[in-house]
PyMOL Python script that loads the backbone (N, CA, C, O; Angstrom):
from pymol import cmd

cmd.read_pdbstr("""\
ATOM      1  N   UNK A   1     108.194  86.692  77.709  1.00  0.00           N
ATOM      2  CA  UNK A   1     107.991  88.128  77.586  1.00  0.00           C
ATOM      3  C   UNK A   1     109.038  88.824  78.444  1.00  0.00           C
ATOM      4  O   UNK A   1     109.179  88.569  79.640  1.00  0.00           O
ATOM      5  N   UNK A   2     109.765  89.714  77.778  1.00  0.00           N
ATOM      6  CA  UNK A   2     110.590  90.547  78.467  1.00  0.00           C
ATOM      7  C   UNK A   2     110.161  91.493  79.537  1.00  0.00           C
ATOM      8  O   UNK A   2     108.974  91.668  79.815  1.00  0.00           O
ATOM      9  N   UNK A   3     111.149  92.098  80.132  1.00  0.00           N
ATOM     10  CA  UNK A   3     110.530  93.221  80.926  1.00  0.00           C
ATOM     11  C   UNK A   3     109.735  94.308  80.010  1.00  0.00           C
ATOM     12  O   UNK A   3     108.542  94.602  80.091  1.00  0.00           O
ATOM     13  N   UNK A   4     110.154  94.531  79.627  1.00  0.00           N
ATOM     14  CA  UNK A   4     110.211  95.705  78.362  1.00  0.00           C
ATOM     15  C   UNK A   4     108.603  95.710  77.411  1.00  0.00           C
ATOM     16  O   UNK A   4     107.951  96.616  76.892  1.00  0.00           O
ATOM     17  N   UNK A   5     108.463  94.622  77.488  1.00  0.00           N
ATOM     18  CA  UNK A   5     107.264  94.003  76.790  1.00  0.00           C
ATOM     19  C   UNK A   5     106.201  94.003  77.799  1.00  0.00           C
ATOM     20  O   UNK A   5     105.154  94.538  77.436  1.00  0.00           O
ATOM     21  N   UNK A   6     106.236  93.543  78.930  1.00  0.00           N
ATOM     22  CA  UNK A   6     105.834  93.444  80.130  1.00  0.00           C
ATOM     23  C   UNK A   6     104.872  94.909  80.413  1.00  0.00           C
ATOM     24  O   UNK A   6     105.186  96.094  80.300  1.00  0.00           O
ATOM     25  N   UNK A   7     103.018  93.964  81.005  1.00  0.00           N
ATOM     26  CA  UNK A   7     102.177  95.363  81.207  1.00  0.00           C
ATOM     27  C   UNK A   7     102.150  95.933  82.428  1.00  0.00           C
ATOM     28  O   UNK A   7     101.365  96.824  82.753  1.00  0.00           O
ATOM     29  N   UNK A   8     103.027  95.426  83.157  1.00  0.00           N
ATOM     30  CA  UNK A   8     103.292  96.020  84.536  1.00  0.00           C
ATOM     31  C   UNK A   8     102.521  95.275  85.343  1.00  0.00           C
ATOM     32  O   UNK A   8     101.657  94.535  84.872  1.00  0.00           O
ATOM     33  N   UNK A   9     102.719  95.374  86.515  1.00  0.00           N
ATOM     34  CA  UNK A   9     102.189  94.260  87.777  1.00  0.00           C
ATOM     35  C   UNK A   9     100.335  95.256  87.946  1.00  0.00           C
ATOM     36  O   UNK A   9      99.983  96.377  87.580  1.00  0.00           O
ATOM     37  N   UNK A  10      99.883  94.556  88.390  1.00  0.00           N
ATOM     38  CA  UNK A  10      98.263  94.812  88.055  1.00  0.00           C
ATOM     39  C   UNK A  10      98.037  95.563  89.587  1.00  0.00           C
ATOM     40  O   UNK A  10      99.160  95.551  90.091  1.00  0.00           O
ATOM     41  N   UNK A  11      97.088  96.205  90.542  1.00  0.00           N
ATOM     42  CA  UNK A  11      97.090  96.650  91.641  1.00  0.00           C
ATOM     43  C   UNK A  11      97.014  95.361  92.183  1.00  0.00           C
ATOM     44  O   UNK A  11      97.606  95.280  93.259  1.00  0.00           O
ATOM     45  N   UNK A  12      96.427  94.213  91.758  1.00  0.00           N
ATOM     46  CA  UNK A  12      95.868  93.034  93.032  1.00  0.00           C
ATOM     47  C   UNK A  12      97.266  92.130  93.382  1.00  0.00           C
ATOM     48  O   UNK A  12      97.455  91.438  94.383  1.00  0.00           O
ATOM     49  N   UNK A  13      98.170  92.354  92.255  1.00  0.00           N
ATOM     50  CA  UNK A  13      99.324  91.849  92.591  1.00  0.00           C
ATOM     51  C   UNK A  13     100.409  92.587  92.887  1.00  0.00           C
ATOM     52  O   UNK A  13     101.563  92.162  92.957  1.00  0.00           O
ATOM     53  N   UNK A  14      99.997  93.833  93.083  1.00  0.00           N
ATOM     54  CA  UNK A  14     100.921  95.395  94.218  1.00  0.00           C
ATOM     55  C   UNK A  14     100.752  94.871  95.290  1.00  0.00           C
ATOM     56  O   UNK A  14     101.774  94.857  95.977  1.00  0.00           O
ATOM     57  N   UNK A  15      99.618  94.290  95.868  1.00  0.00           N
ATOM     58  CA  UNK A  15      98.647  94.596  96.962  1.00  0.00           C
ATOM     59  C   UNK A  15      99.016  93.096  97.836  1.00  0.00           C
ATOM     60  O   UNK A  15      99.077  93.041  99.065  1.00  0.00           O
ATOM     61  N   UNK A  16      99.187  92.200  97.125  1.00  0.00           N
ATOM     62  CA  UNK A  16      99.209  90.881  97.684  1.00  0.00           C
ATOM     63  C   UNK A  16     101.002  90.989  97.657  1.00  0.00           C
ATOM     64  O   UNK A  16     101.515  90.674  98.731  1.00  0.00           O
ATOM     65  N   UNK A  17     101.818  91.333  96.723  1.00  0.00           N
ATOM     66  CA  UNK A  17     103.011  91.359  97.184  1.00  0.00           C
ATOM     67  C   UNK A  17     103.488  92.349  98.534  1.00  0.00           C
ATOM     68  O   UNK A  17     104.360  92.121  99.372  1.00  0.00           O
ATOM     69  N   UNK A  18     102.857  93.154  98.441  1.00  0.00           N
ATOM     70  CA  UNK A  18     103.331  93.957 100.033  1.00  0.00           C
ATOM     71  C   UNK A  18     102.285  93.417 101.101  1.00  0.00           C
ATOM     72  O   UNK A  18     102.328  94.293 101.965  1.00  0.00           O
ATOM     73  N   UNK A  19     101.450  92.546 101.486  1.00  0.00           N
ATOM     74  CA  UNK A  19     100.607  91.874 102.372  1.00  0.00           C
ATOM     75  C   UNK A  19     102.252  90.734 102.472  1.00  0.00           C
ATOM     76  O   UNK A  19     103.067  90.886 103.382  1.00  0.00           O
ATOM     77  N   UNK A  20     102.390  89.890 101.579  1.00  0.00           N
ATOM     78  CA  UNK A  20     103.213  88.989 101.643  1.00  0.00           C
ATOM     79  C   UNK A  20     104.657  89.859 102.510  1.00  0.00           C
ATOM     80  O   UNK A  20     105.268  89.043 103.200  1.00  0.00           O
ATOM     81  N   UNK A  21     105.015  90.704 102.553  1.00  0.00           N
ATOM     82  CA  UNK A  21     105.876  91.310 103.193  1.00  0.00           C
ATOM     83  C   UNK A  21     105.501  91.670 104.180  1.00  0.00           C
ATOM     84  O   UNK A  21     106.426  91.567 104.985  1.00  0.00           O
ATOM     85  N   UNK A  22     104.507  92.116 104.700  1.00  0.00           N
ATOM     86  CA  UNK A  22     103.617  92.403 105.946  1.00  0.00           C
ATOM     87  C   UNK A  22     103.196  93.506 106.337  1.00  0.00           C
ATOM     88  O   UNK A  22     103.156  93.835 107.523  1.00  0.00           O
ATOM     89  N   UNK A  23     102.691  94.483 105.009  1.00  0.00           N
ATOM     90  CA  UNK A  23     102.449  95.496 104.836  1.00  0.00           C
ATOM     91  C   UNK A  23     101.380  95.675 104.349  1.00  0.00           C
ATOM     92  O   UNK A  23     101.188  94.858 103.448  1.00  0.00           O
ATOM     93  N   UNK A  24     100.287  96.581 104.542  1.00  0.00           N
ATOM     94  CA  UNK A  24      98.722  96.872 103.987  1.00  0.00           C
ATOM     95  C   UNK A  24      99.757  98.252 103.260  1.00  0.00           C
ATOM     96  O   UNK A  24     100.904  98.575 103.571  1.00  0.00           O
ATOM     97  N   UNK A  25      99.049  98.715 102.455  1.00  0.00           N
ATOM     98  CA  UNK A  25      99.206 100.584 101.709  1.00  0.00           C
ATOM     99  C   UNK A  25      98.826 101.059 103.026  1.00  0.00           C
ATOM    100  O   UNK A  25      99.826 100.915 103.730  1.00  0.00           O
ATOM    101  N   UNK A  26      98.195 101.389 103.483  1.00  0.00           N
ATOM    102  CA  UNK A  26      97.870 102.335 104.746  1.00  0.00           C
ATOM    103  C   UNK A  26      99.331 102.495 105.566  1.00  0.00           C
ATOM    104  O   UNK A  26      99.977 103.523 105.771  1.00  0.00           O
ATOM    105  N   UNK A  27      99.593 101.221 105.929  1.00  0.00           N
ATOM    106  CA  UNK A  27     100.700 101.071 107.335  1.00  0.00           C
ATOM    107  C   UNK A  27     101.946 101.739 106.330  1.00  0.00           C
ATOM    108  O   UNK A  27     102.610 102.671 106.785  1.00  0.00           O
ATOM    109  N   UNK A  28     102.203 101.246 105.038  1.00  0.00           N
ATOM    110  CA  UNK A  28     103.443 101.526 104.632  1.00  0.00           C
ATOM    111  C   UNK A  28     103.837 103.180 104.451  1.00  0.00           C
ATOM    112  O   UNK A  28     104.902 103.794 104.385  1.00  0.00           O
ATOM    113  N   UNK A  29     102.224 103.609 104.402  1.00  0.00           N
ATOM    114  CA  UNK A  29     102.393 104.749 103.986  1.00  0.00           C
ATOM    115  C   UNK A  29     102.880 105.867 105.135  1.00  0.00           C
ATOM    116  O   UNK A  29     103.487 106.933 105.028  1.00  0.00           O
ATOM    117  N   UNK A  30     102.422 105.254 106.104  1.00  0.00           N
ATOM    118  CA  UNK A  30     102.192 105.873 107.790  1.00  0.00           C
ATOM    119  C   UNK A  30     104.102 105.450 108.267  1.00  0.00           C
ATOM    120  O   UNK A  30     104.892 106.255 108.761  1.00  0.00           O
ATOM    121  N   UNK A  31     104.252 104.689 108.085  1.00  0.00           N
ATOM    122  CA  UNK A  31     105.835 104.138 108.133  1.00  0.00           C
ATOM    123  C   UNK A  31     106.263 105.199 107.818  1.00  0.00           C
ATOM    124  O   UNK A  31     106.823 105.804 108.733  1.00  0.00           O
ATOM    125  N   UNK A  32     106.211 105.852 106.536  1.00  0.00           N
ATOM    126  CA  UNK A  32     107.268 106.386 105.917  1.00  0.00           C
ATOM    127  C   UNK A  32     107.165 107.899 105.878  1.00  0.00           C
ATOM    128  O   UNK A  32     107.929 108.689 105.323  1.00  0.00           O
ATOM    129  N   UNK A  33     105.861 108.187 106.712  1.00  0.00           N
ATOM    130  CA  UNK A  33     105.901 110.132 106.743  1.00  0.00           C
ATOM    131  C   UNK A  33     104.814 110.502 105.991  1.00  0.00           C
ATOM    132  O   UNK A  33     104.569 111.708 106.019  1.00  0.00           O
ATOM    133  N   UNK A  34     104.003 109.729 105.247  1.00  0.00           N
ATOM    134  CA  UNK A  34     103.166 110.229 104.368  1.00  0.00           C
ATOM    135  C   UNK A  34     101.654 109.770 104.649  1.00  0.00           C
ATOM    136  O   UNK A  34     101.243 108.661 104.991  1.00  0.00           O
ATOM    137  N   UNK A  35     101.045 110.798 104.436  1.00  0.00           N
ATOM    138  CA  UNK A  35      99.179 110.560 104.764  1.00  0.00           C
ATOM    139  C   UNK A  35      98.788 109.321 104.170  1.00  0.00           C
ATOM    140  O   UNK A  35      99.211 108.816 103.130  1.00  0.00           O
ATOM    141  N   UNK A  36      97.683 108.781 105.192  1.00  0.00           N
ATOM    142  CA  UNK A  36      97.431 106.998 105.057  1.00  0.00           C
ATOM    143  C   UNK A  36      97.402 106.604 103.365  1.00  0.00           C
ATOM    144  O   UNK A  36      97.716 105.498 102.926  1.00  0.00           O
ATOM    145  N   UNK A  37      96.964 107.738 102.558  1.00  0.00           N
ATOM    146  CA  UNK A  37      96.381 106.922 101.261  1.00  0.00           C
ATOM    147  C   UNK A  37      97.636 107.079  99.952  1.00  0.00           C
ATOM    148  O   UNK A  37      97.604 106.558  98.838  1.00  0.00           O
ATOM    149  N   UNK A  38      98.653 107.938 100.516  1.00  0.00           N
ATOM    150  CA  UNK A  38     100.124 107.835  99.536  1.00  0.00           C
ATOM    151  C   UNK A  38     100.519 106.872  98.802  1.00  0.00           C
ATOM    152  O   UNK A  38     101.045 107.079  97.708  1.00  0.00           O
ATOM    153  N   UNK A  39     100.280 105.394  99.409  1.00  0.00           N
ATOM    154  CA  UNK A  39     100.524 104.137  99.124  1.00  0.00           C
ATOM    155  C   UNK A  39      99.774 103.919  97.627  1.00  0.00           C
ATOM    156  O   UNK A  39     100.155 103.736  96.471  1.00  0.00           O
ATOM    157  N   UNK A  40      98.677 104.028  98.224  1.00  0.00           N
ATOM    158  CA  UNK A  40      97.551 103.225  97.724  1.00  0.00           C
ATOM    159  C   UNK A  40      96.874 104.237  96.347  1.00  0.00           C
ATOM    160  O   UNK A  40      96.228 103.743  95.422  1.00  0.00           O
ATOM    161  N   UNK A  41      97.209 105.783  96.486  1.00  0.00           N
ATOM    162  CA  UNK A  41      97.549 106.426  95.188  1.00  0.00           C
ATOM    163  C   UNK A  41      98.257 106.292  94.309  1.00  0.00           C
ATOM    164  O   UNK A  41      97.952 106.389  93.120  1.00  0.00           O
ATOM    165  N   UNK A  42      99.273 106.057  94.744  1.00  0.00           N
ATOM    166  CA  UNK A  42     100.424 105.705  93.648  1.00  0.00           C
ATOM    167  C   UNK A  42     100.119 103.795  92.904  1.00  0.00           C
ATOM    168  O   UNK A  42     100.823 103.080  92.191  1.00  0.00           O
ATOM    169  N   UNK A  43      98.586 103.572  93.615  1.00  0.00           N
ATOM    170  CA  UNK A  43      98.399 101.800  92.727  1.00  0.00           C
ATOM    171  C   UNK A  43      97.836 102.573  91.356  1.00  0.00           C
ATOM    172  O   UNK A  43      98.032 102.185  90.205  1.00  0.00           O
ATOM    173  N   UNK A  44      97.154 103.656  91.724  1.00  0.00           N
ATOM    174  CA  UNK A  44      96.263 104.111  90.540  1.00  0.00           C
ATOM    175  C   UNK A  44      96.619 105.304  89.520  1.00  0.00           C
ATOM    176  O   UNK A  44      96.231 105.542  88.376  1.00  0.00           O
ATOM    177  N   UNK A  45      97.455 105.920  90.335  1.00  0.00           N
ATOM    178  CA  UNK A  45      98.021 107.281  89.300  1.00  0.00           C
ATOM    179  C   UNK A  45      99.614 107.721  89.736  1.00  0.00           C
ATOM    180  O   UNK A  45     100.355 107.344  90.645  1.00  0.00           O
ATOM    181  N   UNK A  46      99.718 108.403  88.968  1.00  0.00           N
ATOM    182  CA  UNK A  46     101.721 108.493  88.926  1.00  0.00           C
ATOM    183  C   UNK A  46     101.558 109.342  90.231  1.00  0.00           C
ATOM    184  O   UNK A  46     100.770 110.279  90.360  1.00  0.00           O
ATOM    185  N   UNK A  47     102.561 108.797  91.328  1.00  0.00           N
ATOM    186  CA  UNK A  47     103.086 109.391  92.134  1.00  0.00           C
ATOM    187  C   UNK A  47     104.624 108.836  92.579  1.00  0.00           C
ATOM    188  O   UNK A  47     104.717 107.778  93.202  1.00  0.00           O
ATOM    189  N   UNK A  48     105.684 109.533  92.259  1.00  0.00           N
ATOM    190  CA  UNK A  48     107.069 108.965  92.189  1.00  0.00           C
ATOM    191  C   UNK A  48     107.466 108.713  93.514  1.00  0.00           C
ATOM    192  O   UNK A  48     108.653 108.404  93.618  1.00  0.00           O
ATOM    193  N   UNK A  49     106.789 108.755  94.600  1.00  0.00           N
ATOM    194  CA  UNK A  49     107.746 109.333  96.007  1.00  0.00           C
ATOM    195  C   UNK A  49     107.018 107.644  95.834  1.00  0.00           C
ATOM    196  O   UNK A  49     107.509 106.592  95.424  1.00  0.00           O
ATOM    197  N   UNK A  50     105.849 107.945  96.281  1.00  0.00           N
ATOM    198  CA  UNK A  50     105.247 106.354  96.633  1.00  0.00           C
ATOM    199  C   UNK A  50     105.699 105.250  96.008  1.00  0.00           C
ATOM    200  O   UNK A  50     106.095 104.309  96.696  1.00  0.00           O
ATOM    201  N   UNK A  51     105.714 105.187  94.807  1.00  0.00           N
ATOM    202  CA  UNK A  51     105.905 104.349  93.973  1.00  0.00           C
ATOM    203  C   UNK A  51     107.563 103.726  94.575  1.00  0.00           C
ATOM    204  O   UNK A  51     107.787 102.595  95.005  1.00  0.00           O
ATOM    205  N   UNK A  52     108.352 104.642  94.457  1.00  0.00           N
ATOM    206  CA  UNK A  52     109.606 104.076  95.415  1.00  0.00           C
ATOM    207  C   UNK A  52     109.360 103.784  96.398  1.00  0.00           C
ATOM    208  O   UNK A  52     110.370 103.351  96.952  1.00  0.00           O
ATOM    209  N   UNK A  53     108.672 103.765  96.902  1.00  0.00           N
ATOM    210  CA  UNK A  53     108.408 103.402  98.388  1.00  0.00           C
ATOM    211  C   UNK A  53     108.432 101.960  98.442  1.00  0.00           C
ATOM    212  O   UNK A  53     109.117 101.186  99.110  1.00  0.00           O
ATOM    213  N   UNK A  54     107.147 101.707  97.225  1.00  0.00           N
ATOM    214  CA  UNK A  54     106.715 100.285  96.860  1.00  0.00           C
ATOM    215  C   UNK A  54     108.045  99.164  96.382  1.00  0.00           C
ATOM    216  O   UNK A  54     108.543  98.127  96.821  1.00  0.00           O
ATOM    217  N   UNK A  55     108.201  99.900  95.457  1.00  0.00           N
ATOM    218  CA  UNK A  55     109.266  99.186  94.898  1.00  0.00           C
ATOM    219  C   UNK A  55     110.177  98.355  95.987  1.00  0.00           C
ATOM    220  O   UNK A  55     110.180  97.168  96.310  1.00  0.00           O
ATOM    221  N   UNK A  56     111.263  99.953  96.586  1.00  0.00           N
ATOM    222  CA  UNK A  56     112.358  99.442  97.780  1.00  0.00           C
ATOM    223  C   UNK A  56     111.491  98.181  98.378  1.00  0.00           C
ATOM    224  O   UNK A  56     112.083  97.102  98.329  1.00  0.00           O
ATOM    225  N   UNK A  57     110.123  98.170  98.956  1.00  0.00           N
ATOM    226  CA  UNK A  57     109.633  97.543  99.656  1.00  0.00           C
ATOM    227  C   UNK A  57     109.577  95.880  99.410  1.00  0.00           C
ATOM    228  O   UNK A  57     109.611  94.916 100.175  1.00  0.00           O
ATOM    229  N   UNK A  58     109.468  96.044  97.874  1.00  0.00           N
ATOM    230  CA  UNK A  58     109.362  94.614  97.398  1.00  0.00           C
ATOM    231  C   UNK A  58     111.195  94.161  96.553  1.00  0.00           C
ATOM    232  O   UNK A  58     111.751  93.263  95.922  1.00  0.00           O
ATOM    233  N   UNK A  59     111.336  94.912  96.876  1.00  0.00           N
ATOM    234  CA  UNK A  59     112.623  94.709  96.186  1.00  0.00           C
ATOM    235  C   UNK A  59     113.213  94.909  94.701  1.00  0.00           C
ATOM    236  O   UNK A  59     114.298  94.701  94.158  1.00  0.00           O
ATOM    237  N   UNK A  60     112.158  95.335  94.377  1.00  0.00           N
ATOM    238  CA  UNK A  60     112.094  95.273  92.646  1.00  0.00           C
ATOM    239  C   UNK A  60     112.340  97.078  92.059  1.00  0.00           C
ATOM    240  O   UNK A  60     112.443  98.027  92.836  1.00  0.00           O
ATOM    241  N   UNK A  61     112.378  97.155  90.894  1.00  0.00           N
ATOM    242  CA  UNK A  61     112.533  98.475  90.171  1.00  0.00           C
ATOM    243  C   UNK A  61     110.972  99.017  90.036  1.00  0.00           C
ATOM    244  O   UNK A  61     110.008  98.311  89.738  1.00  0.00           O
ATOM    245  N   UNK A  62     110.955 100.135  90.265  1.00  0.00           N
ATOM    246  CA  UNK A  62     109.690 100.890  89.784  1.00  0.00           C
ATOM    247  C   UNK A  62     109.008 100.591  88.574  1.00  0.00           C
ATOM    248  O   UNK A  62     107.848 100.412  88.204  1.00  0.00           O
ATOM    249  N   UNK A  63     110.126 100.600  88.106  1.00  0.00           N
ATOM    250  CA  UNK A  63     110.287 100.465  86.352  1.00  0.00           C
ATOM    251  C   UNK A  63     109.714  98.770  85.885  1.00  0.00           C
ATOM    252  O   UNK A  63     109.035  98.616  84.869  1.00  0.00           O
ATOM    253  N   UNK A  64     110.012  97.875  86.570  1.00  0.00           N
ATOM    254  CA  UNK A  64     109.273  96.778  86.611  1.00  0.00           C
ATOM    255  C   UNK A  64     108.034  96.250  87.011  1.00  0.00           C
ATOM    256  O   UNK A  64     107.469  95.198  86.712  1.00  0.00           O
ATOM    257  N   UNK A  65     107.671  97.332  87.861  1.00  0.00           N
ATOM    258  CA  UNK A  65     106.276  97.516  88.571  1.00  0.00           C
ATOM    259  C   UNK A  65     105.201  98.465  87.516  1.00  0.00           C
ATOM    260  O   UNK A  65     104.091  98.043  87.192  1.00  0.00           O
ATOM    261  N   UNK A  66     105.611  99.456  87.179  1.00  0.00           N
ATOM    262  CA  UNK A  66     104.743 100.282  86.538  1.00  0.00           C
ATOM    263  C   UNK A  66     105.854 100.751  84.991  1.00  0.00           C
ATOM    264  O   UNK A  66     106.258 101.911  84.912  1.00  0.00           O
ATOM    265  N   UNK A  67     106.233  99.698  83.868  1.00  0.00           N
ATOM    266  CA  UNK A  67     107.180  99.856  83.072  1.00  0.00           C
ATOM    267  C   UNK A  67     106.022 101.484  81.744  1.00  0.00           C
ATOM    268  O   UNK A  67     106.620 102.374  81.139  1.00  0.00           O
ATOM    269  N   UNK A  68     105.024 101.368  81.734  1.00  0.00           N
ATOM    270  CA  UNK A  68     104.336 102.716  81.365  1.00  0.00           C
ATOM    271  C   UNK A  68     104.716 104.289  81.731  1.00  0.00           C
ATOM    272  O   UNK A  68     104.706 105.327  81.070  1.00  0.00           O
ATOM    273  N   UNK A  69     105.079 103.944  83.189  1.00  0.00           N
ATOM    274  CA  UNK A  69     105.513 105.578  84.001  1.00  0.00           C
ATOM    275  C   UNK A  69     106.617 105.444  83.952  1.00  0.00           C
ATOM    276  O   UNK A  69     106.996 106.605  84.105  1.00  0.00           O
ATOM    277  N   UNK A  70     107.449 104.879  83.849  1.00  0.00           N
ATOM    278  CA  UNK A  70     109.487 104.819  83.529  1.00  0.00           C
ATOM    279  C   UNK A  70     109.860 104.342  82.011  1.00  0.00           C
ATOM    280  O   UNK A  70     109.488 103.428  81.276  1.00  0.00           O
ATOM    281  N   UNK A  71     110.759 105.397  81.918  1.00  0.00           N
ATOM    282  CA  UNK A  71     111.763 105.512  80.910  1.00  0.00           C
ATOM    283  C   UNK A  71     112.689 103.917  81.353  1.00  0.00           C
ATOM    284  O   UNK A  71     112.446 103.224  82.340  1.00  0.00           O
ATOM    285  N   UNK A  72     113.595 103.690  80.462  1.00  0.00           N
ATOM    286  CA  UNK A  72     114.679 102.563  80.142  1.00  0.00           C
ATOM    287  C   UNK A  72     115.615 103.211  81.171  1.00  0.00           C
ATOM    288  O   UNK A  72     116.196 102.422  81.917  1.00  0.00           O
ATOM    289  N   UNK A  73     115.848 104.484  81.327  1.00  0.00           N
ATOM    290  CA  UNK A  73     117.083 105.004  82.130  1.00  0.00           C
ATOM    291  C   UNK A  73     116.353 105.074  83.454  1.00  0.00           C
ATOM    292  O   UNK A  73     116.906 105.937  84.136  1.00  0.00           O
ATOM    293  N   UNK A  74     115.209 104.451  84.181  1.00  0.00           N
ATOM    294  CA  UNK A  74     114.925 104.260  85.257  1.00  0.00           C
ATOM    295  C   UNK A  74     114.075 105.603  85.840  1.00  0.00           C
ATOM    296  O   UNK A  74     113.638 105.633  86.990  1.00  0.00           O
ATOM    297  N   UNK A  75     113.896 106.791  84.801  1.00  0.00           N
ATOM    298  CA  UNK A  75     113.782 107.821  85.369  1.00  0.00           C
ATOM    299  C   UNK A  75     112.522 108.169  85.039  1.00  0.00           C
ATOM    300  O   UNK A  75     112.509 108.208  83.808  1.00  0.00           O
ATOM    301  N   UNK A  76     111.310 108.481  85.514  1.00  0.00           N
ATOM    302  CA  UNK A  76     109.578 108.551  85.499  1.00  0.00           C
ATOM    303  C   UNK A  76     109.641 109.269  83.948  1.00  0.00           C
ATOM    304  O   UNK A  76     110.727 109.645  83.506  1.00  0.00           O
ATOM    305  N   UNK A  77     108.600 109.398  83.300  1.00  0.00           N
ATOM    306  CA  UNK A  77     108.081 109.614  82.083  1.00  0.00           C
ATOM    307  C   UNK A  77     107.030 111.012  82.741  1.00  0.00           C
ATOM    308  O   UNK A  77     105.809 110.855  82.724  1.00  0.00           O
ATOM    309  N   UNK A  78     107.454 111.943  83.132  1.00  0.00           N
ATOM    310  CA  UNK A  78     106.801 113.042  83.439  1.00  0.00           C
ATOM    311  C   UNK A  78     107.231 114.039  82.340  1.00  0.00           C
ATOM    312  O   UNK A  78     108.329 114.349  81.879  1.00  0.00           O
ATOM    313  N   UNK A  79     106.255 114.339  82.147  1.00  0.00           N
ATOM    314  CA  UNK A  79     106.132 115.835  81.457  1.00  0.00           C
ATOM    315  C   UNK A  79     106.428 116.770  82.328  1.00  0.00           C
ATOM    316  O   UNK A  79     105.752 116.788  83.356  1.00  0.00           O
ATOM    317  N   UNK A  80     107.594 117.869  82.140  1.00  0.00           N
ATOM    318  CA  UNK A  80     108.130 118.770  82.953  1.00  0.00           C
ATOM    319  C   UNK A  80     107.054 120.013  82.961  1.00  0.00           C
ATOM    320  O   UNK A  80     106.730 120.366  81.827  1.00  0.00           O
ATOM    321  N   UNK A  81     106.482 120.691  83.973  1.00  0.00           N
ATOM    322  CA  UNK A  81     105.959 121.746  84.002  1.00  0.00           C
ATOM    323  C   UNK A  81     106.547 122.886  82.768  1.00  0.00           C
ATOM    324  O   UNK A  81     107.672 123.000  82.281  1.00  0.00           O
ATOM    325  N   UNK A  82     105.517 123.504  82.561  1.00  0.00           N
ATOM    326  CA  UNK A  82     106.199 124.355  81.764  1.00  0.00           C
ATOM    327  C   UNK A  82     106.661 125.940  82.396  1.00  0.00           C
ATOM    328  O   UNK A  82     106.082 126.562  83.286  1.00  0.00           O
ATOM    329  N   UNK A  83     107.404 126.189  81.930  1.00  0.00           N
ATOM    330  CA  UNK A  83     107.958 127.245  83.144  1.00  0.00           C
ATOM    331  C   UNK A  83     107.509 128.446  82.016  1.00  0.00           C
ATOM    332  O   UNK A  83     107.581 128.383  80.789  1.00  0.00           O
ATOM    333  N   UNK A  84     106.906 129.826  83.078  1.00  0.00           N
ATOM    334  CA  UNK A  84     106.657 130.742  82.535  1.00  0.00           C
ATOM    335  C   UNK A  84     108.411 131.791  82.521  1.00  0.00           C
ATOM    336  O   UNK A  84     109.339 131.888  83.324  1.00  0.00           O
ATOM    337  N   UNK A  85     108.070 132.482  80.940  1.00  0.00           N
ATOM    338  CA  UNK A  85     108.945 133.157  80.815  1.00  0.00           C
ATOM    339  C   UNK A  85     109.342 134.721  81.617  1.00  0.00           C
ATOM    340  O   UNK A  85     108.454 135.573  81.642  1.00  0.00           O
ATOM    341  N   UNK A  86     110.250 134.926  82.041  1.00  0.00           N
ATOM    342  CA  UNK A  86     109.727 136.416  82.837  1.00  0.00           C
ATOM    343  C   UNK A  86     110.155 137.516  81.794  1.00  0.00           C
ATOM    344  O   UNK A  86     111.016 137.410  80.920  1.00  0.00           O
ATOM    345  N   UNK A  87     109.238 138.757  82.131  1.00  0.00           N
ATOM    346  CA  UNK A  87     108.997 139.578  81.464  1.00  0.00           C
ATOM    347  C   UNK A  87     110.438 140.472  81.226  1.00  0.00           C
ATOM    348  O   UNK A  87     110.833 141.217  82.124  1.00  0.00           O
ATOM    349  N   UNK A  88     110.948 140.378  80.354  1.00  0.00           N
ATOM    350  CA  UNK A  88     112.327 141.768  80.026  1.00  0.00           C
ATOM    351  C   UNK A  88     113.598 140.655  80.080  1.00  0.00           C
ATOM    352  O   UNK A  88     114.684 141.045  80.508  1.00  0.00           O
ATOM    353  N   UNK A  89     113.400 139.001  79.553  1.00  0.00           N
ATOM    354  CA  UNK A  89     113.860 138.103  79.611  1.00  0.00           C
ATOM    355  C   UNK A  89     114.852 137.782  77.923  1.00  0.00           C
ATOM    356  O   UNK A  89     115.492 136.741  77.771  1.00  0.00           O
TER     357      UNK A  89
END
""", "prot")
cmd.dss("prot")
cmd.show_as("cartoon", "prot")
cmd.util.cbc("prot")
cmd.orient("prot")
């Protein structure tokens, strides 16, 4: 199975690869400037800051970790806010 094909790494194997590095979600998150549970949000819902966090951490692409929330060009699958138009525009 390719990457591409690939359902993304599961939380229990997020969780045991950054233990294996010597990191809990809490500590990594506290490392890096961000409130204890940053880490450990981004196992369960799109958060891009964290999610790099993870990645750099393990060495791998985001995009290989969570291939659902990234595009092929490496870049998150977010829906852009929609911007209001201003009035006399």
């Amino acid at each position: 199975m390719d990457e591409l094909e690939s359902p993304g790494w599961t939380v229990t194997e997020i969780k045991s690869a950054l233990e294996t590095e010597g990191w809990s979600c809490r500590q990594l998150s506290f490392s890096r400037g961000y409130e204890s549970n940053a880490v450990q949000n981004a196992l369960h819902r799109p958060y891009p800051a964290a999610e790099k966090i993870i990645a750099e951490t393990l060495g791998v692409s985001a995009r290989e970790i969570w291939p659902d929330r990234y595009g092929i060009d490496g870049k998150p699958n977010r829906k852009a806010g929609r911007r209001k138009l201003k009035r006399g525009e």
